[in-house]
C-alpha positions in Angstrom: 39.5 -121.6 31.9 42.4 -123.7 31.1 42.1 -127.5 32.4 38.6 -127.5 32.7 37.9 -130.6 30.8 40.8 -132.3 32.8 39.4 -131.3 36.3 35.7 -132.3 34.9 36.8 -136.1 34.2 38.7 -136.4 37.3 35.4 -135.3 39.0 33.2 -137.6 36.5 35.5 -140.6 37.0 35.4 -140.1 41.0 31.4 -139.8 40.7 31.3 -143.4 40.9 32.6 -144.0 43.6 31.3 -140.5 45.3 28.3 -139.9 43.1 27.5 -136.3 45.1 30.5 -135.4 43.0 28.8 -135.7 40.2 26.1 -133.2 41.2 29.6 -130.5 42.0 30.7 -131.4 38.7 27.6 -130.1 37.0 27.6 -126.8 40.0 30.9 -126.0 39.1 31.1 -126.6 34.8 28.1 -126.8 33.9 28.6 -123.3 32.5 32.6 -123.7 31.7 33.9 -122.7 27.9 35.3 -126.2 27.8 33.1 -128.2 25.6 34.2 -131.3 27.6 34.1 -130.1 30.8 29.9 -129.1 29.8 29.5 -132.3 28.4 31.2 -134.3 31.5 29.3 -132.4 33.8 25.6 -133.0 31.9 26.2 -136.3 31.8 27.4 -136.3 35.7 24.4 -135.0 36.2 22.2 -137.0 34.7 23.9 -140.2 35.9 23.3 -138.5 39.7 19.4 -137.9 39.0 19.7 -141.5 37.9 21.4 -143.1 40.3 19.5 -141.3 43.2 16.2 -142.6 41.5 17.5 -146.2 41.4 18.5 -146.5 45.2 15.0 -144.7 46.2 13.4 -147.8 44.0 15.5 -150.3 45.3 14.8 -149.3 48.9 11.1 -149.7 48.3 11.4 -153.0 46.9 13.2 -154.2 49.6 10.7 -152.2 52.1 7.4 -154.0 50.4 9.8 -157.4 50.5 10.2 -157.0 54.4 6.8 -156.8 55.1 6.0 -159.6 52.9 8.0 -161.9 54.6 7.2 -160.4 58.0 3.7 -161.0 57.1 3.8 -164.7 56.2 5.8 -165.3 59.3 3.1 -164.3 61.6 0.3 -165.6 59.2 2.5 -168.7 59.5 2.5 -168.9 63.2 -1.0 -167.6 64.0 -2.1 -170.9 61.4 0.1 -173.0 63.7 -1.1 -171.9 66.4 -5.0 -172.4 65.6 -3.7 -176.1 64.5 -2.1 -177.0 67.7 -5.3 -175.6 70.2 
């Protein structure tokens, strides 16, 4: 289809701000005669998987640096405690 490759980077350049749109990009092109279009939406693609895998890391770092904190705050205050009695 005519102005496949043009619709593709509009989506692709909108994916970072809306990066689900990179996952339509790929839905919608991924089988398109536009060699651009293909291309834009493999790489959409891939840049979804990866973004999606970065924020579930992130999350668990900042979930195992919660509890560390938490952790040393009460082991903290349970030592303080035993000091003062």
């Amino acid at each position: 289809m005519e102005g496949d490759g043009a619709v593709a980077l509009v989506l692709f350049i909108l994916g970072f701000f809306f990066p689900i749109l990179w996952c339509i990009c790929f839905c919608v092109y991924s089988s398109s005669d536009d060699d651009s279009a293909r291309t834009l939406s493999k790489v959409g693609l891939v840049l979804f998987i990866l973004m999606t895998l970065l924020s579930v890391v992130f999350v668990v770092i900042a979930v195992i640096i919660i509890i560390i904190v938490y952790v040393c705050i009460i082991v903290a205050a349970v030592n303080e405690s035993d000091f003062n009695n």
